[in-house]
N, C-alpha and C positions, 0 to 999 in steps of 0.2 A: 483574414478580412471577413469574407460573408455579411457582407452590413445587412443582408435582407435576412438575415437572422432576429437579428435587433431593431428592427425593422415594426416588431412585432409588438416593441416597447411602445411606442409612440411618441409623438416629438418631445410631447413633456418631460419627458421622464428621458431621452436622451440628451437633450438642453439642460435638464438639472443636472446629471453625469457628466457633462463637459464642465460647467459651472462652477460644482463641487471639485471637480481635479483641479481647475483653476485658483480653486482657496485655500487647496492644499500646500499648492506649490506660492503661497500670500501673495501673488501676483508680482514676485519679482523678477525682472529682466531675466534675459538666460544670456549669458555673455558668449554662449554656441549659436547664440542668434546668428553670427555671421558665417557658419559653414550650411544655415538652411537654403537648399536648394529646390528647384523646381524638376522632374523625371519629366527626363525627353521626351515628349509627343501626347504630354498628357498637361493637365492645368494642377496635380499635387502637388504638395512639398513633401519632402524628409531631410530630413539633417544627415550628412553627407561625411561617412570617414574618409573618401577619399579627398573631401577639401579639408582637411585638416594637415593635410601635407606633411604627415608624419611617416616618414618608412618604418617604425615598428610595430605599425598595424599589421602589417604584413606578415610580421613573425608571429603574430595572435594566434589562437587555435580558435575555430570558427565560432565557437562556443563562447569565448571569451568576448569577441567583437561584440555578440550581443548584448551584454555586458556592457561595453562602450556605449554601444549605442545608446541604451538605457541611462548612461548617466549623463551622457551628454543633449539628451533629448529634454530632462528633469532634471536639467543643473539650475536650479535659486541662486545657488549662495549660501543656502540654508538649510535642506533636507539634504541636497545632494551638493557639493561644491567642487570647483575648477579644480581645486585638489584633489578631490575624489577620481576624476578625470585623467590625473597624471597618474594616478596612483594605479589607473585600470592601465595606460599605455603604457608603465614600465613595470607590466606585468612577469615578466621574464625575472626578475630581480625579487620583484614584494611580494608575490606568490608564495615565495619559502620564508617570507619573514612575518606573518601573521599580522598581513594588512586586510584594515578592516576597510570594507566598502558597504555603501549603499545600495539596493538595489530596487527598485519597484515594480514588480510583474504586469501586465497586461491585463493578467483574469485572474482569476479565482475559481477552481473549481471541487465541489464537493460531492462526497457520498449519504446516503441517509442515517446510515449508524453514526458518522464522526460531524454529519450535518444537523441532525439532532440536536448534539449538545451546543453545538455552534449556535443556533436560531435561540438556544435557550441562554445561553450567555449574552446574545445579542440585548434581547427580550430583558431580561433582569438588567442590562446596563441601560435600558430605556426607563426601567421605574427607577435605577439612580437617579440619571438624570434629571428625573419626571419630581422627584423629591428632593430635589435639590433649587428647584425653583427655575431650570433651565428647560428648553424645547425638547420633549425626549426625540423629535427627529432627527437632531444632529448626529443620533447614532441610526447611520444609513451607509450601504455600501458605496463607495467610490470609485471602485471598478465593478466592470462586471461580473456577473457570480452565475456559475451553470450547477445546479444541482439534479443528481440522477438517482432516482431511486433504484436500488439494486441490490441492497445486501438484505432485504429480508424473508425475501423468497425462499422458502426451506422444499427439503426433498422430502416430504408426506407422504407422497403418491409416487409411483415409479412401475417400471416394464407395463405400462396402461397405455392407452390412447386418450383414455380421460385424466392421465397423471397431471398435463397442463392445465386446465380449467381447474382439478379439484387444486391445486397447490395455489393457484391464483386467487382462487374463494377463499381457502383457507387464513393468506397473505395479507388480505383485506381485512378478514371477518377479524385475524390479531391485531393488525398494525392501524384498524382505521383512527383510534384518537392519534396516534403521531402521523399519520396520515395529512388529518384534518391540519394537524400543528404545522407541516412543512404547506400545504397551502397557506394558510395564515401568515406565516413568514415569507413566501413569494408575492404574497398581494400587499403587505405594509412596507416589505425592502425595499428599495429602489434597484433597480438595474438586476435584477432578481429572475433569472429564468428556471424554472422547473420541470425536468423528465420525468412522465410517472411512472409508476412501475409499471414491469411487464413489458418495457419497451428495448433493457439491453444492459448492459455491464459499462461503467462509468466511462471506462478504458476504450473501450470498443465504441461505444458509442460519443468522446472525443473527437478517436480517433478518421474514423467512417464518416463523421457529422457535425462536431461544436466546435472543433479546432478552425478558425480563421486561418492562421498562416502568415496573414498580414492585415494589421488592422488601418481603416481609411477612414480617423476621426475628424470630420468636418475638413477634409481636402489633405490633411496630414498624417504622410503615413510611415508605419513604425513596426519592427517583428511581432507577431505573437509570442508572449511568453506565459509561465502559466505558475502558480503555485497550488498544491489542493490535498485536501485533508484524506492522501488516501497514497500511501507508499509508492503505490504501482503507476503514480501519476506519470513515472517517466518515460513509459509506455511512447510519450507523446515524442518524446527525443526522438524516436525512429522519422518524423513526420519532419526534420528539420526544425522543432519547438522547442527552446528550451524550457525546459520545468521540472519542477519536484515536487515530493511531500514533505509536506508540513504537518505539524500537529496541529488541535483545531482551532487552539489557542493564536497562535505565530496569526494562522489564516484569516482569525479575526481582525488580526489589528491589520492588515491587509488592508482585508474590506473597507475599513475606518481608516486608509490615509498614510499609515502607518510603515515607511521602507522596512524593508528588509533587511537587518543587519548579516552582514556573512564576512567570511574570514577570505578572500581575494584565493581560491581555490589552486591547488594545483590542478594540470592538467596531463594526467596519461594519453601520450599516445598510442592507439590498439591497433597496431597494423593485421590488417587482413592478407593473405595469399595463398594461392594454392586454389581450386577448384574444387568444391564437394562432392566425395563418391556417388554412387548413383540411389544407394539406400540411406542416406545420410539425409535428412530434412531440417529446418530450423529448432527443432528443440534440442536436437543433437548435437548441434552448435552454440544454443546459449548455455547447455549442462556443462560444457565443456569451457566457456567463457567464466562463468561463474564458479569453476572448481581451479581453473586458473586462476584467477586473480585472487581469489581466497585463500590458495595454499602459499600465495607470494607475499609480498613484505606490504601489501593491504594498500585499498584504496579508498577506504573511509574517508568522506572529506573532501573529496578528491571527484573530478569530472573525469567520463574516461572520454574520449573522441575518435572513434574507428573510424580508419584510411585502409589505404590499400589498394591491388588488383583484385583481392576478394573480392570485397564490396561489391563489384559489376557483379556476381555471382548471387547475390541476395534478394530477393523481392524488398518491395516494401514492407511487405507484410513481416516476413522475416526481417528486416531491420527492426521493427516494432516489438516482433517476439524479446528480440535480445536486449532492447532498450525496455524494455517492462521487467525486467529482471536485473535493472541496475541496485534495487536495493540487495537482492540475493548475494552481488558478489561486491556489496557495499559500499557502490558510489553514490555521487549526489545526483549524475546524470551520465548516461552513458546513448552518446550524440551521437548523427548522423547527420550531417551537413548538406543543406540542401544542394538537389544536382538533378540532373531529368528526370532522374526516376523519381525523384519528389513529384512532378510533375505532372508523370503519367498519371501516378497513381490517384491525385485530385482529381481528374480528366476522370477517371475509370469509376470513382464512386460519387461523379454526381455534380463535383464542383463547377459552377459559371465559367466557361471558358475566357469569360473578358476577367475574371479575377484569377484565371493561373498566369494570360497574361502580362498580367501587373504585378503578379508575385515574380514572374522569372524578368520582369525589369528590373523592379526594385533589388530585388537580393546581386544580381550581376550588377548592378550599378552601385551597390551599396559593400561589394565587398562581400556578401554572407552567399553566396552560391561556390561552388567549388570550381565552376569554369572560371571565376575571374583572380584566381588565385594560385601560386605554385606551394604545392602542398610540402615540398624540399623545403622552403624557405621557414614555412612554420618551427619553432621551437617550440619544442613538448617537454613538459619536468623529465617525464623520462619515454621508455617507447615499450612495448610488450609486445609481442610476436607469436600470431599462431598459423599454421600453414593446417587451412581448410581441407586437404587433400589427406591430412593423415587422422581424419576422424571417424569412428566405427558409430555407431546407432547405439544408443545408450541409454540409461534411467539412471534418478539420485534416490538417495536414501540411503536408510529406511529412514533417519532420522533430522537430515538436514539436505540442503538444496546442493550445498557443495560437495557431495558426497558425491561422488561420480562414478557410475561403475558401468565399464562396456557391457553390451549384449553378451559377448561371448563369459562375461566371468560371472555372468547374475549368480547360476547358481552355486557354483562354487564359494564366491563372494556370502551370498546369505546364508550359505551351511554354515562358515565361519561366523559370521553374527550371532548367530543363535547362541552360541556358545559361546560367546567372550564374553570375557567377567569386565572388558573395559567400558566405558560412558558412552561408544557406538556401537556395545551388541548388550544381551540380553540375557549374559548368564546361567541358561537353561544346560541339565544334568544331561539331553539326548536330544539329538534332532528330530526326531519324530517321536509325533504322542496322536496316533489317530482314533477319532473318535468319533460315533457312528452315531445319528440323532434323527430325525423323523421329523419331515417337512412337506405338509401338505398330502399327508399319505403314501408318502413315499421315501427310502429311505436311503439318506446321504452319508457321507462320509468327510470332516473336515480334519485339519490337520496344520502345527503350523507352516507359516507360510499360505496357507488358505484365502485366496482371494474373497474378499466378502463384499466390498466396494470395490464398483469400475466407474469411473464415472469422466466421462468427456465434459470439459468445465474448465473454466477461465478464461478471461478475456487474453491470458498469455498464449491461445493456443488456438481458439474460439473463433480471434480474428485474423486465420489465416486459413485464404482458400484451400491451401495446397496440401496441407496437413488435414483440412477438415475432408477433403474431398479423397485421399488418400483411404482418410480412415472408412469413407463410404464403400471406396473401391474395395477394401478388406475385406470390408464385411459383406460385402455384394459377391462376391471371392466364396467366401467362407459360407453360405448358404447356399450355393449353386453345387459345394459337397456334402450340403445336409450336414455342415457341423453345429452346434447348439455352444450355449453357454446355459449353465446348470440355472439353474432357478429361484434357490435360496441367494446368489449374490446378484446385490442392488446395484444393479443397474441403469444409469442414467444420462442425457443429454443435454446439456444446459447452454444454449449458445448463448454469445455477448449480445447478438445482435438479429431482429427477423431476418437481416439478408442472409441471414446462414442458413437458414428453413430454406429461405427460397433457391437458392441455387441448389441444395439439396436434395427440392423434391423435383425444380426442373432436369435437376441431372439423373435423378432416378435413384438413387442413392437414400435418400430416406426410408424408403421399405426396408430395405435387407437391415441398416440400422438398427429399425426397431424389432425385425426378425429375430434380433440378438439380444433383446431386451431396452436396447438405447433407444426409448420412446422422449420426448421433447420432456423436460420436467418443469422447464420454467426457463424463463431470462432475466437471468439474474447470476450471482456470483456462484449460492448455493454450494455446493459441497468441497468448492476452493480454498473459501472462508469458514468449513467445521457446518455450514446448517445442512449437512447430509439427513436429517432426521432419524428417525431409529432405525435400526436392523429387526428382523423378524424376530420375534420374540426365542423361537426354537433356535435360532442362530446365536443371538445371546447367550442362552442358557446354556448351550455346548462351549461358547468361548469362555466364560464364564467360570463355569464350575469346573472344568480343567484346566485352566491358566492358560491357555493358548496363546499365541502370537500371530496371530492372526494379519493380515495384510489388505490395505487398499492400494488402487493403484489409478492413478487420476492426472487429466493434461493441468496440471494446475501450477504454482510457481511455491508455492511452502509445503512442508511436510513434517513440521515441527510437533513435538511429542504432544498428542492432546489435543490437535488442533484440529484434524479432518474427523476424527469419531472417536468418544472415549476408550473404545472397545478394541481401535485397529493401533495396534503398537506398534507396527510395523506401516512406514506408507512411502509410496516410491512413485516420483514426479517421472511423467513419461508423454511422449506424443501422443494425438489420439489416435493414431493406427497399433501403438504399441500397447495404449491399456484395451483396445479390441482384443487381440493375438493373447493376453494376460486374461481376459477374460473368458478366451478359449480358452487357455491352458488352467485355469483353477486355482493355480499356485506361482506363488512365487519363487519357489525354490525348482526352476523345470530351467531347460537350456530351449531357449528357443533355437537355436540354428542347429540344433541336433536331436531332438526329439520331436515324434509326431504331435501335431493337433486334436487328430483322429484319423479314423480310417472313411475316404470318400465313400459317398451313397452313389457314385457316378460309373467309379472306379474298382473300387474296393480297396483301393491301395492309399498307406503311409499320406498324411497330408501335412505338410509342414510350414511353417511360418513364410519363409521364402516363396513359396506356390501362390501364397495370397494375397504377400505386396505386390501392388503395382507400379510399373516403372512411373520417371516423371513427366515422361514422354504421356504418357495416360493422364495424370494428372493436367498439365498443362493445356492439352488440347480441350477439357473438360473445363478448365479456368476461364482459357479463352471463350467459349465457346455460353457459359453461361452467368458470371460474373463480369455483368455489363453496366455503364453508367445508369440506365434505364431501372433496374432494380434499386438501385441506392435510392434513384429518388422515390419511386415508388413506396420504399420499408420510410425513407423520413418526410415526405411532406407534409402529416400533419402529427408528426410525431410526440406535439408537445399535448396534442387533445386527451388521449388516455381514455382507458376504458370507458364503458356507462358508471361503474360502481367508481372510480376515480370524479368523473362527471357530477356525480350524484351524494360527492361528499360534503357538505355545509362548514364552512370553517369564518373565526368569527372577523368582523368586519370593522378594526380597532387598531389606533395605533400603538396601544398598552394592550399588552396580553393579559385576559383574563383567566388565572391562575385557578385552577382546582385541586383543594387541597386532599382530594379523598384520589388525585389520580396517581396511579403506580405508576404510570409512563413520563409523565412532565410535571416536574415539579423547580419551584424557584428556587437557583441555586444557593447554598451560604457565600459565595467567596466576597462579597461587598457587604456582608452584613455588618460588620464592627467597621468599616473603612471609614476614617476623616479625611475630608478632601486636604485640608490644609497642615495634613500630621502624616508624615511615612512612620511604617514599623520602626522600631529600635534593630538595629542590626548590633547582636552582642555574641559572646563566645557561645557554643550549646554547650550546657554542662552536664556530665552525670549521663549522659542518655543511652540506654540500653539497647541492644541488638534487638527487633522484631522480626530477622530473620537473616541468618546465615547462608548465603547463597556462593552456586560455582558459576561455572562460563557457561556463555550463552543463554545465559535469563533469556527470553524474548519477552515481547511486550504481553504475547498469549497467554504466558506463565504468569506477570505479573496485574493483567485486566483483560479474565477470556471474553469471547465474543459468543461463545457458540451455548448449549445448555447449560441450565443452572439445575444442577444436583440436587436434588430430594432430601439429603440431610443438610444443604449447607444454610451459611445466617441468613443466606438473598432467599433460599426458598422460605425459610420461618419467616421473614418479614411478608412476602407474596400471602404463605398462607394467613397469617395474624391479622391484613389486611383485605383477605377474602376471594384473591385469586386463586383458586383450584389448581393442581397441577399441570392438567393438561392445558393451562392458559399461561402457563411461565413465561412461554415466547425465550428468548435466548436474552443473553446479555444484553449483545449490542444492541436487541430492540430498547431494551430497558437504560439506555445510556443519558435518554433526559431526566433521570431520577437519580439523584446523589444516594437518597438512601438505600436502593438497590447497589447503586455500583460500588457504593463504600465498603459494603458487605461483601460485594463481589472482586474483591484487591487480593491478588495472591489467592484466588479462587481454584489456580487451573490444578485439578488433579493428578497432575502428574509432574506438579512443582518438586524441586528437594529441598527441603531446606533442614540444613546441615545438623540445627540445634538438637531436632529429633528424629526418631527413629522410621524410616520407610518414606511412601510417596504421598501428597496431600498438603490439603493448603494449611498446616497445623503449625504449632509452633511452641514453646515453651516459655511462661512467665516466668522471668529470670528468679523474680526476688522468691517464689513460691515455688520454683520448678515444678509447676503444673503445665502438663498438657491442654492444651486448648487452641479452639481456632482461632488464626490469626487475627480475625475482627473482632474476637472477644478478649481477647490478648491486648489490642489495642483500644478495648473500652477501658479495662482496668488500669493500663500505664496512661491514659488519659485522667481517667479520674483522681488517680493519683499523683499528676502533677509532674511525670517523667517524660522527657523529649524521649525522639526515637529514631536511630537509624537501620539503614538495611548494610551489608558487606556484602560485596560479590567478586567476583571474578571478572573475566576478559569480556566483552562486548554484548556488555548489558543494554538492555533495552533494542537487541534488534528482531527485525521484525517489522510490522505494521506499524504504520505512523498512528497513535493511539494516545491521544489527550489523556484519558481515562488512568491510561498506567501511570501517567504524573499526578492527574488530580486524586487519584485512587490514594497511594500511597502520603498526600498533603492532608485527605481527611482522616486518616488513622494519626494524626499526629508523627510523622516522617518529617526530621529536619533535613536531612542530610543524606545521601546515598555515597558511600564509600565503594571504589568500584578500581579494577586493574585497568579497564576502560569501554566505554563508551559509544554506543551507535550513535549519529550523529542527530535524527531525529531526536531519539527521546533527552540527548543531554539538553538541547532546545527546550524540549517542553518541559525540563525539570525546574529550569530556570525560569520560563516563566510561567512555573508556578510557584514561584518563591521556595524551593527546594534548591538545598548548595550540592552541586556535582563533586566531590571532590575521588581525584584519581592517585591509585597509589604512585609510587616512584619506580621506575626501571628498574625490575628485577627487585621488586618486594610484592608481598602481598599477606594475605591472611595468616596462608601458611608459613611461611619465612618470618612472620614476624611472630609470629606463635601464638596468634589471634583464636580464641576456640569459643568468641561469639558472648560468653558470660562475663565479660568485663564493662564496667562503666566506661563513656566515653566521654573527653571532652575533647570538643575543636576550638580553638583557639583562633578565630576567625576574628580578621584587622575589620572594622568598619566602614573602611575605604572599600575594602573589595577589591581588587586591583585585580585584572583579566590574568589568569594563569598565576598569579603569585604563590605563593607557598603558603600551606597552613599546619601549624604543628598541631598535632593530635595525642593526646596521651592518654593513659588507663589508670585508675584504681590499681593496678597489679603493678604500676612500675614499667609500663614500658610507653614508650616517645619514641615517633615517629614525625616525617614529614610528608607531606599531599600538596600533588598540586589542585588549586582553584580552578574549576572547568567552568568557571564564567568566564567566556572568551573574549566577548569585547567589551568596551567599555559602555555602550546601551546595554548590554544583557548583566552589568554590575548594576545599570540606573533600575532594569526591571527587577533585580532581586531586591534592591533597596526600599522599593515601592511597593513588596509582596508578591509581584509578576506583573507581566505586561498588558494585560485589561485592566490593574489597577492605575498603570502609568498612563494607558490610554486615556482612559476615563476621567481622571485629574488633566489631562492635557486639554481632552476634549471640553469638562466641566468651565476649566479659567480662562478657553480663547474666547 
């Protein structure tokens, strides 16, 4: 709810918001009209599943209800209908049968890297508009939209007092033209709030501050739900919110009106039980959630809904860890239903007590609380089971989240890495190569396994007292024996949110922190999402010139090759008391529970990892005691004001963006430039079209559109420099994400891509017809110019990762028809589709290899112009060989949005002819 949030819009601008929902939905009757009710002892309404009088609500998973609710709230007739309705109550049955529903979220919320390109898609479908002889304000959000600046904060500066201020100058002095731009976009959107920078991590600051709960639109009220252009969005499901990410595309047509299409979800039940040992903390529990469900039979697609006697065992905050790691172990949401402790935890950071109130009416009155429900009676697709009590303190890695590996086997576990010749170790001839280099006048010793990054960071980890307060207790620990962390590794702080300083420095706990190097570097995502900034140059040049393997170690939720620092090949997700103890120790390859830290300056004696944690009895008393409602509001009462130099940016004052054609950051995109409003594409077979790259499993979206630096020889840097950017002004990818010609260049950029055709790592690739080496974006001027379609092949669970528009439109402007794939993250198969790229997936138990695919074959698909959701498409080769694929256009809107190029074109023509 929080209406005095919005509060902040003004009438006008919430009157046109209710207005505009209203001509959404063409002002037709809602035939649920007669289950709206009035909540006892108040003058709202909501629409009531318990008067629908139906006992299979009962067997819903609480996730699902909202769901209901939502369509029954937004049943026309016409976007949503009475069928849609049945089709959510005999959930139990259409769940497994690829039922398609509607769904319309509440909000919308974005980040600045994927909200960038968002404002700029916006913007360009306002000069269609504008050119076509219509209002360009018709393109305006319909719900409302919370945009949080956060990912461009990079780690510059570090173990400083001054690392915050210089990183924040820095942030500004790069990003002020897209700065200016995401102002301009909050002052012409409607319904448009914006966080600036420097204020928190998107996640975190949701979670802590922009999440409602329960919204009370003009006396009628309804769940908060959420979609947003930023994976981790699910973060919010610990909060009782249902939501997910989206690509930035889907999020668009949101804002503009546009339901949701989704396939009627199964739903896992995740029973909790058992009691967490006493060193055992919430990271230790989602590493372990996430390595579960990903070594089982997958839950892509799929909601997961944790019950249990656990559960009482969990904060919220730790409910929120585990639910911000639902993409990790590849669900769509992974829920926590509201129950007191939802409750408290609003009450504790800030929330109106007359609005928790009303939330713990409504949801017990409505069915969505867990007291007004027997949790027996639910039916779950299926149920998964893990008992809390038998978990050890843990890190993943080096190279993926589900890699799981207890404390006690790290270093056994990473001797074997080093050496294995398979796709999760490293192939190296010896486990040690030590190499001795000279740093600051003094002389070190690194090796691999070599910690070189430690960094506390992520909203996965950031926004939880108990872990952050732990990590202080360590380190407060760990200096009171004169232990040190070396010098040459960067070390950093990055909380999601000011409340994390502040209970910090009121618990005392800040000093000994930065005693260890973890001085505050920013607030922001930073070295979660790769903008670690560089390593000391002398640290380089040691990893460097002797192939080292070197290791970061950071509270963060990804760890995929390439993606925290080109340099660290090694990188291993940990709590933040764990990457302290790792920063003690230097190396990753050390046993903490059996090897010293160092020898105390107290004592003289052996000081070991155990000596330093503190119980949670310590913790706890330090939670209570300084994480009180009074600080929450404190860090947000004028949170949306933003610095002086945010203050003090000038952005233009127009409902048509004026475009600069000389700028590297915002430029107007191609995707409407050839469009007829009253002509769709031709949907015909691809023929002839040639491999642009051979790929295996686990693409992520970072391999296929990185975020983080652009490399000094690649085509994004020749374009930067030809246009008069300097190096040290590249700014990272995702800065550069409102510019196609940047990001076009930067498709299959990530250094540490394979792609099969040729020889070693790099975003390279081979012209078929010429067997010339060359980079992929030059590779795909030539089969452009040349008049040849193009697809990519891959293996198992392409595209997962971050929810990344860019990796769909990336590979649409290289000329990419088609992605061939064993299968599919669920985000990026969405944004492939609408971006008018056909998903198609092999068959059970085929793939490249099996069919004896080696990349240099012509291909043709054989694609019906019906498009039929899932149907079969035969593919054949030049060489003689024919195969079948299924169609991963799943429903039948996401055939209308391939048909029409993708769904900003479908919008757009929708929007153009009403």
């Amino acid at each position: 709810m929080f209406v005095s949030l919005y509060q902040n819009f003004g009438s006008k601008s919430r009157q046109l918001f209710f207005k505009q929902m209203r001509s959404v939905s063409s002002s037709r009757p809602n035939p649920f009209d007669r289950v709206k009710k009035t909540l006892e002892g108040t003058d709202k309404k909501y629409f009531s599943l318990r008067s629908l009088n139906d006992s299979r609500i009962f067997e819903l998973p609480f996730s699902i209800r909202v769901l209901l609710e939502a369509a029954i709230r937004n049943c026309d007739e016409f976007s949503t209908t009475s069928e849609d309705v049945e089709k959510i109550l005999g959930w139990t049955k259409n769940s497994v049968n690829q039922t398609e529903i509607p769904f319309i979220p509440s909000r919308v919320l974005l980040q600045d890297f994927t909200g960038v390109p968002t404002i700029v898609d916006l913007a360009a479908m306002r000069d269609f508009v504008a050119k076509s002889g219509k209002d360009p304000t018709r393109i305006n959000p319909l719900v409302p939209v919370d945009l949080v600046i956060d990912h461009s904060v990079q780690v510059d500066f570090s173990r400083d007092s001054k690392a915050l201020n210089l990183n924040q100058e820095t942030e500004m002095s790069r990003n002020s033209e897209r700065f200016r731009f995401l102002k301009w976009g909050a002052q012409t959107f409607k319904n448009t709030l914006i966080v600036p920078p420097g204020s928190g991590i998107v996640h975190q600051v949701n979670l802590e501050f922009l999440a409602r709960c329960l919204f009370d639109n003009n006396g009628l009220l309804y769940p908060d739900s959420v979609v947003g252009t930023d994976s981790h969005t699910t973060m919010i499901n610990g909060l009782g919110v249902v939501g997910w990410g989206v690509g930035g595309i889907e999020a668009e047509a949101t804002m503009l009106g546009q339901p949701i299409s989704m396939l009627l979800p199964q739903v896992v039940g995740f029973e909790l039980v058992g009691k967490p040992n006493e060193n055992v903390f919430s990271t230790d529990v989602v590493l372990a959630v996430t390595s579960l469900l990903r070594s089982g039979p997958g839950v892509v697609g799929k909601f997961v809904e944790f019950f249990g006697e656990g559960v009482k065992y969990l904060t919220l905050a730790d409910r929120a860890t585990i639910a911000n790691m639902a993409p990790e172990y590849g669900a769509t949401v992974g829920f926590f239903p509201v129950d007191q402790l939802t409750l408290d935890y609003l009450l504790q950071t800030g929330r109106p007590n007359t609005t928790v109130e009303l939330l713990e009416k409504y949801t017990k009155e409505n069915l969505l609380h867990t007291a007004t429900s027997d949790v027996g009676a639910i039916k779950y697709s299926t149920v998964v089971r893990l008992d809390l009590s038998t978990l050890t303190p843990s890190i993943a890695g080096p190279k993926r989240p589900q890699d799981n590996i207890p404390l006690h086997e790290v270093k056994t576990k990473y001797s074997e890495l080093l050496t294995s010749k398979d796709t999760k170790g490293y192939g190296l001839d010896k486990l040690s190569n030590k190499v001795k280099f000279n740093f600051r006048g003094n002389e070190y010793e690194l090796d691999n396994g070599s910690v070189v990054i430690a960094s506390i960071t992520s909203c996965t980890n950031t926004s939880n007292p108990s872990v952050m307060l732990a990590a202080g207790l360590l380190a407060k620990n760990a200096v009171e024996h004169g232990l040190s962390v070396k010098p040459y590794i960067k070390t950093s702080l990055s909380p999601g949110s000011k409340t994390v300083t502040r209970y910090l420095e009121l618990s005392g706990l800040i000093e000994p922190l930065e005693k260890l190097g973890f001085y505050i570097a920013g607030y922001g995502c930073m070295t979660c999402i790769g903008n670690s900034g560089e390593l000391d140059p002398e640290v380089t040049e040691a990893i460097v010139n002797n192939g080292l393997v070197v290791s970061s170690v950071l509270s963060g939720n990804r760890n995929f090759e390439g993606r925290v620092h080109p340099h660290t090949r090694a990188n291993f997700l940990a709590s933040p008391q764990l990457v302290v103890a790792f920063a003690l120790a230097g190396n990753v390859n050390f046993d903490l529970l059996k090897e010293p830290l160092g020898l105390s300056s107290k004592t003289g004696k052996p000081v070991y990892f155990l000596d330093l944690l503190p119980s949670k009895e310590e913790v706890s008393k330090l939670e209570a005691q300084f994480v009180k409602a009074s600080l929450f509001k404190e860090v947000y009462h004028n949170i949306t004001q933003g610095s002086e130099s945010w203050k003090r940016l000038n952005s233009p004052n127009s409902e048509l963006y004026p475009w600069d054609p000389k700028s590297t950051y915002i430029q107007h995109p191609p995707y409407f430039k050839d469009m007829e409003l009253d002509k769709l594409r031709e949907v015909k077979p691809i023929k002839d079209a040639h491999v642009l790259l051979l790929l295996g499993d686990s693409i992520t979206t970072d391999h296929i559109s990185p975020a983080g630096n652009i490399a000094k020889n690649s085509p994004a840097a020749k374009f930067l420099l030809d246009s008069g950017v300097t190096h040290k002004d590249f700014n990272s990818y995702g800065s550069r994400r409102g510019n196609d010609l940047v990001m076009s260049r930067g498709t299959f950029a990530n250094i540490r891509i394979n792609n099969l055709l040729c020889p070693g790592q790099g975003p390279n690739t081979v012209h078929i017809p010429t067997n010339k080496l060359m980079s992929v974006f030059d590779a795909s001027e030539v089969y452009k110019k040349d008049g040849h379609p193009l697809i990519v092949v891959a293996g198992k669970e392409y595209g997962s990762g971050s929810s990344r528009d860019w990796a769909a439109k990336g590979p649409l402007l290289l000329g990419v028809k088609a992605i061939l794939a064993e299968s599919f993250e669920r985000i990026h198969r969405t944004n492939l589709v609408g971006c008018g790229i056909l998903p198609l997936e092999f068959l059970s138990g085929q793939n490249a290899n099996t069919l004896k695919l080696n990349g240099t074959e012509k291909f043709t698909i054989h694609l019906d112009p019906r498009v039929e959701p899932g149907c079969l498409v035969k593919v054949t080769t030049d060489t003689g060989i024919s195969f079948d694929t299924k169609c991963r256009v799943d429903t039948q809107i996401e055939s209308e949005y391939y048909k029409h190029g993708g769904i900003l074109q479908y919008v757009l023509r929708s929007i153009c002819k009403s």
